[in-house]
C-alpha angles and dihedrals in degrees: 000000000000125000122256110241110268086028131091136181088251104065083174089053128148115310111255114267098023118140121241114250083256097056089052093046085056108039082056098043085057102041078054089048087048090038084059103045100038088102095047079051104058088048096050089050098056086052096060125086110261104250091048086039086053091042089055103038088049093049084052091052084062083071098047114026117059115240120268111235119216117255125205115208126192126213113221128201109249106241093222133039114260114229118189134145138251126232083257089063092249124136130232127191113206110204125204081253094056100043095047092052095128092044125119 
């Protein structure tokens, strides 16, 4: 008797996500192999030229660091004046007009 499709024999299966017994073996089996040759490496990199030494290094980061996502902010009007003082003792009013000065 065939499955139905989205169901399987195994209701307590692997967890979703979870790597095979082969994808671990060899994760492992290459950060080893990184883990050998970091200090050939290192060597190999100071005696590169700077700007070659930077591209490659920055290409690396792409492997280590997450990526950054963009953010929009919007700059809103304030609904009242500021008023604070300066060390002087004067005083300065700061206007919705004023405080909004690089908006759009």
């Amino acid at each position: 008797m065939p499955f139905k499709k989205g169901q399987s024999g195994n209701v307590a299966g692997r967890k979703l996500g979870s790597c095979n017994h082969t994808t671990s073996e060899i994760r492992s089996a290459v950060q080893r192999l990184m883990e050998d040759e970091l200090p050939r490496l290192q060597r190999d990199l100071a005696k590169l030229p700077a700007d070659e030494r930077a591209r490659i290094l920055g290409s690396l980061m792409n492997y280590v660091l997450p990526k950054l996502s963009h953010t929009d902010a919007t700059v809103r009007t304030l609904p009242t004046p500021i008023i604070y003082e300066k060390v002087d003792g004067t005083k300065v009013t700061l206007d919705a007009k004023e405080s909004n000065d690089t908006a759009p």
